[in-house]
HTML snippet that shows the backbone in 3Dmol.js (N, CA, C, O; Angstrom):
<script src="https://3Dmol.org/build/3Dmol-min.js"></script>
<div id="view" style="width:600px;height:400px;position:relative"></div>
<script>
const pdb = `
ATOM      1  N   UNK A   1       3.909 -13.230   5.649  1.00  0.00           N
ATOM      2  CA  UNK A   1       2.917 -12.960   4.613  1.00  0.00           C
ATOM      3  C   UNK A   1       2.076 -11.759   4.990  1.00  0.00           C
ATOM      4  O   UNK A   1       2.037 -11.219   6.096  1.00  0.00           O
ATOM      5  N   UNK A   2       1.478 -11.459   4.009  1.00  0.00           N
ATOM      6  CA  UNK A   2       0.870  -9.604   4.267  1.00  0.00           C
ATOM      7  C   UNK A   2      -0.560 -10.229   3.176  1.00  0.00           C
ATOM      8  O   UNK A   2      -0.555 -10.748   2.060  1.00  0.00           O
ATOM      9  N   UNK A   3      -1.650  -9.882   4.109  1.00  0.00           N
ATOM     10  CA  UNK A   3      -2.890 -10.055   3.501  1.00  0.00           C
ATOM     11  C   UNK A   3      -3.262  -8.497   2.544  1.00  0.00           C
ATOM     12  O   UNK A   3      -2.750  -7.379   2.598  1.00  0.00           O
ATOM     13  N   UNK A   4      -3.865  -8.803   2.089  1.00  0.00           N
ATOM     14  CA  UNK A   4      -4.066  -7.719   0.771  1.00  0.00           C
ATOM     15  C   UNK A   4      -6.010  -7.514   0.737  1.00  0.00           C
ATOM     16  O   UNK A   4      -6.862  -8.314   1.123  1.00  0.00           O
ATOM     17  N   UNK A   5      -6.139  -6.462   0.267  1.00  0.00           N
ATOM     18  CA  UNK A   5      -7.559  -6.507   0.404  1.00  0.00           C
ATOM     19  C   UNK A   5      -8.075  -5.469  -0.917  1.00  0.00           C
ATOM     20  O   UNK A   5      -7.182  -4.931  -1.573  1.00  0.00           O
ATOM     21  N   UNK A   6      -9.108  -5.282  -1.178  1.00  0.00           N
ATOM     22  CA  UNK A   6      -9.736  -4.708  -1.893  1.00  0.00           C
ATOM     23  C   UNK A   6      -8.892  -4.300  -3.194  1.00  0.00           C
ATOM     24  O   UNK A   6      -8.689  -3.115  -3.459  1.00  0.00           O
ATOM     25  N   UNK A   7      -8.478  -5.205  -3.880  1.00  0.00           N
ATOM     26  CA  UNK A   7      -7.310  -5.170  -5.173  1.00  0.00           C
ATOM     27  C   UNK A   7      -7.650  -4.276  -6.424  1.00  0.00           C
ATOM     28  O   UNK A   7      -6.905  -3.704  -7.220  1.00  0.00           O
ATOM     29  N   UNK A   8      -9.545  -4.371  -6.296  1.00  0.00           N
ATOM     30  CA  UNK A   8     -10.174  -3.642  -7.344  1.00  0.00           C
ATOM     31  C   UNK A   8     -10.371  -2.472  -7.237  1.00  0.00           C
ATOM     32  O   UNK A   8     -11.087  -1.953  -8.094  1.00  0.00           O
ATOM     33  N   UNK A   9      -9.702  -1.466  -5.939  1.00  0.00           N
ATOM     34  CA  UNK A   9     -10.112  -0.781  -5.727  1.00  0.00           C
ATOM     35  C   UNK A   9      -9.145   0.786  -6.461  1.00  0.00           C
ATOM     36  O   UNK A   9      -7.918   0.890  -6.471  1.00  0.00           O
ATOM     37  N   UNK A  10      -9.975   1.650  -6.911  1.00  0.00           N
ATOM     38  CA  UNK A  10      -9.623   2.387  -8.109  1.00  0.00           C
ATOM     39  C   UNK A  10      -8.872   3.570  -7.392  1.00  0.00           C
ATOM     40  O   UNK A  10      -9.503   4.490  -6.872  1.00  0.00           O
ATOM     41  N   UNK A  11      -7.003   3.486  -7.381  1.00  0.00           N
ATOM     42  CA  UNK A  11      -6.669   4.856  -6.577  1.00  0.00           C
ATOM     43  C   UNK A  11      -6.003   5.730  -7.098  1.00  0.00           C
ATOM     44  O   UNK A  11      -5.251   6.488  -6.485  1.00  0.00           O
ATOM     45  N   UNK A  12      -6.224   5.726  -8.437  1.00  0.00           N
ATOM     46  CA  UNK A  12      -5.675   7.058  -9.677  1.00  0.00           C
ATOM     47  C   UNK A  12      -7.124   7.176 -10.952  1.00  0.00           C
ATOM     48  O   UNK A  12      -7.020   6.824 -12.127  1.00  0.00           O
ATOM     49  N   UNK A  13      -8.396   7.760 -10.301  1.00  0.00           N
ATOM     50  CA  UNK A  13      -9.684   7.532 -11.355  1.00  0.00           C
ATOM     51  C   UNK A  13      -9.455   8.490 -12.550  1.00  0.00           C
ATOM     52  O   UNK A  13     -10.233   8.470 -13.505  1.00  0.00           O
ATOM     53  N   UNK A  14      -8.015   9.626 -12.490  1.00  0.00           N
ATOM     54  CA  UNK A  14      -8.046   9.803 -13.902  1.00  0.00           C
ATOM     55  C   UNK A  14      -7.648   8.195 -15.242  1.00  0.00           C
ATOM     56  O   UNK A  14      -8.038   7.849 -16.358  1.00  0.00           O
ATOM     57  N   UNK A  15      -6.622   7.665 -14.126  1.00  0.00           N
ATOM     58  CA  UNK A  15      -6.274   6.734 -15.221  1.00  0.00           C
ATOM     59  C   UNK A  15      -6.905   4.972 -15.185  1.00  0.00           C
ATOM     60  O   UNK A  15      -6.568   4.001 -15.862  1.00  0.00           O
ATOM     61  N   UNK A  16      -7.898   5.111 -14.127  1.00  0.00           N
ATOM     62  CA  UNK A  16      -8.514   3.959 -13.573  1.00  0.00           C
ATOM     63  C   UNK A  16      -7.659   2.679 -12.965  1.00  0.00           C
ATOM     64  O   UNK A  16      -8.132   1.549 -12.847  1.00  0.00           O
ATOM     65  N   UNK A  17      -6.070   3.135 -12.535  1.00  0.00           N
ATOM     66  CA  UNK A  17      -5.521   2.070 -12.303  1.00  0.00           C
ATOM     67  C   UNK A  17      -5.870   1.696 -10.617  1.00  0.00           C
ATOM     68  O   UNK A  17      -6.015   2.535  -9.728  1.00  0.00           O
ATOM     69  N   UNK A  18      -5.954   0.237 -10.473  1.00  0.00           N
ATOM     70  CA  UNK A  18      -6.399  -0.282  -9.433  1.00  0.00           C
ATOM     71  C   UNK A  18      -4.988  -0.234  -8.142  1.00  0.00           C
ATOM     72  O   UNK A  18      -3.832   0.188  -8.149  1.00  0.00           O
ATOM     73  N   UNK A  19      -5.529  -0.649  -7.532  1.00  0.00           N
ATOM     74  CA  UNK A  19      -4.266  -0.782  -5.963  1.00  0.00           C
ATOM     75  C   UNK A  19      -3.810  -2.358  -6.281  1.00  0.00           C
ATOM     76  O   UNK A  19      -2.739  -2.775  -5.840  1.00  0.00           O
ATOM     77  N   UNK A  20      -4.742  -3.250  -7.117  1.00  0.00           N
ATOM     78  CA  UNK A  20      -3.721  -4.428  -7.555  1.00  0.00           C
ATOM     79  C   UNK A  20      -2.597  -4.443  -8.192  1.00  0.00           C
ATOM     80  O   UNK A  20      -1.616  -5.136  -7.924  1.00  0.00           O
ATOM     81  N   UNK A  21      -2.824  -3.030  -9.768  1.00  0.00           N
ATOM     82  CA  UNK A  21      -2.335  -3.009 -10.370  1.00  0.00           C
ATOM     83  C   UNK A  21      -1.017  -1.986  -9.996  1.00  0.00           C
ATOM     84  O   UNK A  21      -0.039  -1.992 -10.744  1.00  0.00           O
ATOM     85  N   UNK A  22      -1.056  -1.131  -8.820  1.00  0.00           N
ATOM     86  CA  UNK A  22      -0.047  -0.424  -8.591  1.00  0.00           C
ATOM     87  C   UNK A  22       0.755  -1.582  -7.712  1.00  0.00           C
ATOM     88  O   UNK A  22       1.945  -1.408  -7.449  1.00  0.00           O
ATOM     89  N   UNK A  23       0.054  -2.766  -7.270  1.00  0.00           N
ATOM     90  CA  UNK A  23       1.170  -3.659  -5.992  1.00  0.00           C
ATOM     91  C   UNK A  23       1.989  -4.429  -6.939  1.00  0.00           C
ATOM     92  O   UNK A  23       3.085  -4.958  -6.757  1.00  0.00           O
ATOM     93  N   UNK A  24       1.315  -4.393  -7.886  1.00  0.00           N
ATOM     94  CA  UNK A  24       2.222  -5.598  -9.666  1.00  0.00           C
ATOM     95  C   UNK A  24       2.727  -4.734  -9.688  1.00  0.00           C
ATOM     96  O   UNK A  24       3.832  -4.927  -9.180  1.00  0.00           O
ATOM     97  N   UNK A  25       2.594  -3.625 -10.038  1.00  0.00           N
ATOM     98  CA  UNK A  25       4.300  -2.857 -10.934  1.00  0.00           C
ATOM     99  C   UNK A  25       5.187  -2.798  -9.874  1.00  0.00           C
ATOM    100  O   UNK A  25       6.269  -3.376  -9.971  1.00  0.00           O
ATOM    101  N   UNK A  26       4.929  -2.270  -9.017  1.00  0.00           N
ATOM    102  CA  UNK A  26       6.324  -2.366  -7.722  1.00  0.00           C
ATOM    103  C   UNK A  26       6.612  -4.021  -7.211  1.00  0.00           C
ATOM    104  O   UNK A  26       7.620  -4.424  -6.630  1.00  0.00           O
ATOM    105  N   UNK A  27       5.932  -4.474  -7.440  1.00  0.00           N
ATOM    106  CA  UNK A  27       6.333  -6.092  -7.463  1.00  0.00           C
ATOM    107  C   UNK A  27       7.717  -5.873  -8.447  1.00  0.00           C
ATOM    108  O   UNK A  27       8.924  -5.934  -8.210  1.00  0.00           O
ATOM    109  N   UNK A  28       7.027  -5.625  -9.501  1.00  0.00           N
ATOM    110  CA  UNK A  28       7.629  -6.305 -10.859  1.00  0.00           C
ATOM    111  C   UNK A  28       8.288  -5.820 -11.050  1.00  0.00           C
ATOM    112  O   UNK A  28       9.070  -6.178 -11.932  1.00  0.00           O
ATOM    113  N   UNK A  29       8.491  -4.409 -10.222  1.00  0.00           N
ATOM    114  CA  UNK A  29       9.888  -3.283 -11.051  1.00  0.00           C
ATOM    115  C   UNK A  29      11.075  -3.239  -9.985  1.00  0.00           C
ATOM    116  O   UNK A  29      12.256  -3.443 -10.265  1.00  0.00           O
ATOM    117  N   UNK A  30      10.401  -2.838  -8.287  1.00  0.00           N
ATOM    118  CA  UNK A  30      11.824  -2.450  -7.362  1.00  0.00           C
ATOM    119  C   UNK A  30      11.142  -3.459  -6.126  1.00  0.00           C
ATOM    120  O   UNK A  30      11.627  -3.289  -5.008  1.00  0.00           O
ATOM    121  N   UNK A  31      10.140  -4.412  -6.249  1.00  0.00           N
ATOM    122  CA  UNK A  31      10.334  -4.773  -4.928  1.00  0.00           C
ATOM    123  C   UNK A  31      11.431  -5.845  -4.762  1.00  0.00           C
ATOM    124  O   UNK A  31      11.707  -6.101  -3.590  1.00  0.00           O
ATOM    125  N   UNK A  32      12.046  -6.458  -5.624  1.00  0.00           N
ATOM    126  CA  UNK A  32      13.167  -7.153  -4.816  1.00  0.00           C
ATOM    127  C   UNK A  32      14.355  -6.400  -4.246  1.00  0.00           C
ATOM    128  O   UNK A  32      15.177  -6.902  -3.479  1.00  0.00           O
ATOM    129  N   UNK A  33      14.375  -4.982  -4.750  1.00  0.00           N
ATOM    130  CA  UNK A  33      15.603  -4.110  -4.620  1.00  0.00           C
ATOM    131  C   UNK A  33      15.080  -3.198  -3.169  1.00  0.00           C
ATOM    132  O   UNK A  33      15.634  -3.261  -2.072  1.00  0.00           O
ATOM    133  N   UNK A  34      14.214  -2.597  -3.420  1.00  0.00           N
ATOM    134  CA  UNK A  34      13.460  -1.712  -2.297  1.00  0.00           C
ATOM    135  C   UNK A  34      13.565  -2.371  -1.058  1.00  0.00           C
ATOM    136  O   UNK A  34      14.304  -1.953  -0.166  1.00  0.00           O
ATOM    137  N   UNK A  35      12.805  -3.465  -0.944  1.00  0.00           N
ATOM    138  CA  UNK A  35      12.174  -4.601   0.340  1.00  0.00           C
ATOM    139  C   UNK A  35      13.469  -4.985   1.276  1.00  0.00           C
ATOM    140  O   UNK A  35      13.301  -5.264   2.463  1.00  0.00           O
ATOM    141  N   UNK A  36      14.279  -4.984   0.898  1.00  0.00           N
ATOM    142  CA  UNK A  36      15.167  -5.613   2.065  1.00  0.00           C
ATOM    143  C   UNK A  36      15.908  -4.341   2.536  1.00  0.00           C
ATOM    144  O   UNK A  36      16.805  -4.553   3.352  1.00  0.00           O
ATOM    145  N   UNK A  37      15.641  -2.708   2.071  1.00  0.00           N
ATOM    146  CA  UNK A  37      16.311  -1.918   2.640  1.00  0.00           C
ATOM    147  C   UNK A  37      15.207  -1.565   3.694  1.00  0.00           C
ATOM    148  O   UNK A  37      15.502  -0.808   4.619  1.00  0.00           O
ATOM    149  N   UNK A  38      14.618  -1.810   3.644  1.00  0.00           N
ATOM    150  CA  UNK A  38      12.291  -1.734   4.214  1.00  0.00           C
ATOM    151  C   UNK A  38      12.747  -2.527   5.165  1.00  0.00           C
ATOM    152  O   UNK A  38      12.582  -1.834   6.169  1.00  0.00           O
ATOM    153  N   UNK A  39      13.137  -3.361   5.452  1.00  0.00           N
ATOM    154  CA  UNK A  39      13.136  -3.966   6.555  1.00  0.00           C
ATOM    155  C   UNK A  39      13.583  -4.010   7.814  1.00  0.00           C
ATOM    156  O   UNK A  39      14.798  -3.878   7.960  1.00  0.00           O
ATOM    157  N   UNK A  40      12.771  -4.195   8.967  1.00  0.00           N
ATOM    158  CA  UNK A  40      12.997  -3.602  10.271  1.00  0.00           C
ATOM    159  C   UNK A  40      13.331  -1.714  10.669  1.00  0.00           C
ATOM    160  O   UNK A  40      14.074  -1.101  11.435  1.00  0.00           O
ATOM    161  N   UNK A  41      12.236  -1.341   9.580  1.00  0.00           N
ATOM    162  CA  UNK A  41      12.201   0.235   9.722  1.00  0.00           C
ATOM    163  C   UNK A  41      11.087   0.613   9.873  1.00  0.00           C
ATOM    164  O   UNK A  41      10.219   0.305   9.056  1.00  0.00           O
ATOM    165  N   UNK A  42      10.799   1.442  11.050  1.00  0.00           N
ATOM    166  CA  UNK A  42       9.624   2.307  10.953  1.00  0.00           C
ATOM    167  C   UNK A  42       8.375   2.407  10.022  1.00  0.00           C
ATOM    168  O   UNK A  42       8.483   2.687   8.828  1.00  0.00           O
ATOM    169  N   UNK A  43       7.235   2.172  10.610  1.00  0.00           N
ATOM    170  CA  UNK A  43       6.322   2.293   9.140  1.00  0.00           C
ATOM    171  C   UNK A  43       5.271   3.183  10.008  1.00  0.00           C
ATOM    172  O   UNK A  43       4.829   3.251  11.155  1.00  0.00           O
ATOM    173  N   UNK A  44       5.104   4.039   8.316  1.00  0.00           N
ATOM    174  CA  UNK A  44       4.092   4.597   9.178  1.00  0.00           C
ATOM    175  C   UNK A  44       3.167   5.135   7.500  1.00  0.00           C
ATOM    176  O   UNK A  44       4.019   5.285   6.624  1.00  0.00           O
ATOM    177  N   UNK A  45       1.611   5.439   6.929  1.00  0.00           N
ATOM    178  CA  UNK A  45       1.218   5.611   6.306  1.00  0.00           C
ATOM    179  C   UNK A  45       0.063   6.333   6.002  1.00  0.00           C
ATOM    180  O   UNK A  45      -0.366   6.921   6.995  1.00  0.00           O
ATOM    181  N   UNK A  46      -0.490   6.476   5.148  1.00  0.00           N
ATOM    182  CA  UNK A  46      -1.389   7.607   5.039  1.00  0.00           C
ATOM    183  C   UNK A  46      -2.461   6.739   4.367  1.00  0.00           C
ATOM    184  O   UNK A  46      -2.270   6.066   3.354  1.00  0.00           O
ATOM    185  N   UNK A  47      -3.512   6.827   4.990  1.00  0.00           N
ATOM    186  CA  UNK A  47      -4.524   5.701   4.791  1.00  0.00           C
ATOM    187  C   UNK A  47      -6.041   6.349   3.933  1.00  0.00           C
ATOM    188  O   UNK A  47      -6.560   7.343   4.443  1.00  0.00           O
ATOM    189  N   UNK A  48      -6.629   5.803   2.771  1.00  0.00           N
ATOM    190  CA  UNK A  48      -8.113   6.253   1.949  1.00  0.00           C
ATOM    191  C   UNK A  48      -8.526   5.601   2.183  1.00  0.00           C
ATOM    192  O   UNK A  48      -8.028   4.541   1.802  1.00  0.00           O
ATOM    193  N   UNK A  49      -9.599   5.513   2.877  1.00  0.00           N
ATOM    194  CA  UNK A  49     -10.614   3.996   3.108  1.00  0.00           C
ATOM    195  C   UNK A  49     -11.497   4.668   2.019  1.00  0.00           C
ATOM    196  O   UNK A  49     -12.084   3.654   1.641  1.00  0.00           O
ATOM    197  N   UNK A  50     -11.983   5.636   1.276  1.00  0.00           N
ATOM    198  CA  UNK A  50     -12.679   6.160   0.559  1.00  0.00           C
ATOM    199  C   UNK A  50     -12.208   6.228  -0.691  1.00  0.00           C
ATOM    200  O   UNK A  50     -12.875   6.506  -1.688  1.00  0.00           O
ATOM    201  N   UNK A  51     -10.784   5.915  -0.642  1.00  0.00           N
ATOM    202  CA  UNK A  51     -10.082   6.745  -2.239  1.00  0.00           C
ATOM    203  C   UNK A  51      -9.665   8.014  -2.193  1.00  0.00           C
ATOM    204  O   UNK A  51      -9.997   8.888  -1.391  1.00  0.00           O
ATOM    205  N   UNK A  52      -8.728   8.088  -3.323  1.00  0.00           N
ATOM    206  CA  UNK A  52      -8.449   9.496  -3.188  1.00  0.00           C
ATOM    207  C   UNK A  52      -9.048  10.533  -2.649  1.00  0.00           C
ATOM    208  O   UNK A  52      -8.487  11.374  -1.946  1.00  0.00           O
ATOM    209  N   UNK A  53     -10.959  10.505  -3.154  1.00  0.00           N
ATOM    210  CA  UNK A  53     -10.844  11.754  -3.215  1.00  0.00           C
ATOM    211  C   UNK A  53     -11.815  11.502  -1.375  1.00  0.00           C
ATOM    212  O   UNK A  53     -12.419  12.468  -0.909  1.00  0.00           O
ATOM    213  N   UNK A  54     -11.805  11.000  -1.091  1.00  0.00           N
ATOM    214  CA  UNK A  54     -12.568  10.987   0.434  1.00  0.00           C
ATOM    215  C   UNK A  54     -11.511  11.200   1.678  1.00  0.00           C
ATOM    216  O   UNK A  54     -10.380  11.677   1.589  1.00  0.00           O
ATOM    217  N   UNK A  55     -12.149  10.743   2.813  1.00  0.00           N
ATOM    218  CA  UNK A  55     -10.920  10.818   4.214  1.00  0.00           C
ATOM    219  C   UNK A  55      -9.945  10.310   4.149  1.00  0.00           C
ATOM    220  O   UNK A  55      -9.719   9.313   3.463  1.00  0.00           O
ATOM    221  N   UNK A  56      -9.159  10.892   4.854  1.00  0.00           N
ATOM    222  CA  UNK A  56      -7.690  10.779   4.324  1.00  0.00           C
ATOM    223  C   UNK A  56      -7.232  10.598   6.097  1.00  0.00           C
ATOM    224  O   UNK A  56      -7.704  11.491   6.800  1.00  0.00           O
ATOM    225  N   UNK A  57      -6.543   9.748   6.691  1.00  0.00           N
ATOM    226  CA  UNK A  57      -6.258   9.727   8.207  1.00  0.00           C
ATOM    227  C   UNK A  57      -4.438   9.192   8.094  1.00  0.00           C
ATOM    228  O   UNK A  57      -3.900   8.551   7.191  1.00  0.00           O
ATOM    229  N   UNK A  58      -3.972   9.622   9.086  1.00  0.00           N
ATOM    230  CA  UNK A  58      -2.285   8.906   9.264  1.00  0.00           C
ATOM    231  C   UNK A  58      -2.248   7.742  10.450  1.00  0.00           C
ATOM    232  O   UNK A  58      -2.543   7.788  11.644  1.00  0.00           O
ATOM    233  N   UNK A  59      -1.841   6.866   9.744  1.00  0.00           N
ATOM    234  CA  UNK A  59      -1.552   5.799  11.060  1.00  0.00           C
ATOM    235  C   UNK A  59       0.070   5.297  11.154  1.00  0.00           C
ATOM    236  O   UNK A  59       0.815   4.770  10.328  1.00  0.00           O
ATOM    237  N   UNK A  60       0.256   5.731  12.606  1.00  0.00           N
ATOM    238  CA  UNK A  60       1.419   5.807  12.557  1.00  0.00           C
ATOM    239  C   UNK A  60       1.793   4.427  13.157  1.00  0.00           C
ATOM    240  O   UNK A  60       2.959   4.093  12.948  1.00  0.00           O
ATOM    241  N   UNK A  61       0.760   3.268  14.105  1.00  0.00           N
ATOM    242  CA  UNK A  61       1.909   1.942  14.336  1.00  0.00           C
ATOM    243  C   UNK A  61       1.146   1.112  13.607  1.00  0.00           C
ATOM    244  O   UNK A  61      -0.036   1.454  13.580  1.00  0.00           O
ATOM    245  N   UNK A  62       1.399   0.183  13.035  1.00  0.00           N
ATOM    246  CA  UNK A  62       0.495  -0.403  12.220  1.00  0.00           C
ATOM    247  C   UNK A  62       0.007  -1.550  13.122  1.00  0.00           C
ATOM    248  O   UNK A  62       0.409  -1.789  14.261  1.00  0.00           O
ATOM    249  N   UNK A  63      -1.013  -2.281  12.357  1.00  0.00           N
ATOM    250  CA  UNK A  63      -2.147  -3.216  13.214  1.00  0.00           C
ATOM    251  C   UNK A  63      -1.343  -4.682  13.546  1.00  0.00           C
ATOM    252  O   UNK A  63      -0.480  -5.335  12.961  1.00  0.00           O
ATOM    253  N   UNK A  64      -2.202  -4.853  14.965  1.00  0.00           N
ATOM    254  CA  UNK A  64      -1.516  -5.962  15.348  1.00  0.00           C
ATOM    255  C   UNK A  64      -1.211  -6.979  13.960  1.00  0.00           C
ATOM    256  O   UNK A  64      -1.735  -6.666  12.891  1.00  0.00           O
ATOM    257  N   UNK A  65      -0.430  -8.071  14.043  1.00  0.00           N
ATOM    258  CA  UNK A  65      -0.211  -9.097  13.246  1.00  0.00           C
ATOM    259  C   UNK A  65       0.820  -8.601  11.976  1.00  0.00           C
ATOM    260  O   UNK A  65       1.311  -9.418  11.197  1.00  0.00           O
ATOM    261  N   UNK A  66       1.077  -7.076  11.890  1.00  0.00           N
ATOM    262  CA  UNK A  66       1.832  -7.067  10.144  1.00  0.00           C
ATOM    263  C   UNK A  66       3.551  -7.322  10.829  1.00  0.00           C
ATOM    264  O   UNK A  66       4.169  -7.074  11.864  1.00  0.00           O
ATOM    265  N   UNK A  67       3.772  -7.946   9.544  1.00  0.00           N
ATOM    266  CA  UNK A  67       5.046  -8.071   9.500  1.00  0.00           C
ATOM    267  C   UNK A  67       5.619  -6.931  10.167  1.00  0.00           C
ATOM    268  O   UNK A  67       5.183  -5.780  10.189  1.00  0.00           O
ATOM    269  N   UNK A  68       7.029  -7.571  10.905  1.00  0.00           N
ATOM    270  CA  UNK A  68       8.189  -6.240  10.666  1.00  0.00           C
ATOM    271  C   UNK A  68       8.996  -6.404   9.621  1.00  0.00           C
ATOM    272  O   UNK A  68       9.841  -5.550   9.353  1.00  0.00           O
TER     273      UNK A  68
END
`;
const viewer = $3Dmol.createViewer("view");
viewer.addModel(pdb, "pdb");
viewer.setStyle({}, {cartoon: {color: "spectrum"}});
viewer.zoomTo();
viewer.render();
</script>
């Protein structure tokens, strides 16, 4: 399981869509197809604790406890 956090949080403010609403459409569209090629590969991501338009940092191993 993968904890989720701040769902309301706004990361396209031309079109106000939330980070809940971008984890539903890839739910709903390719994550059963995507996810099992995802697995046991490298992760690495580009992190907004601010939102788009603020700091922007790369983390390349991710935090203790996430899935592989």
């Amino acid at each position: 399981r993968v904890s989720l956090s701040n769902l309301d949080k706004v990361l396209y403010p031309a079109t106000g869509t939330t980070k809940g609403e971008v984890l539903h459409y890839y739910a709903a569209t390719v994550g059963g197809v995507i996810l099992p090629h995802l697995r046991e590969r490298p992760v690495s991501f580009l992190r907004y604790p601010d939102g788009p338009g603020g700091q922007v940092f790369f983390t390349k191993n991710p935090p203790p406890g996430t899935p592989a």
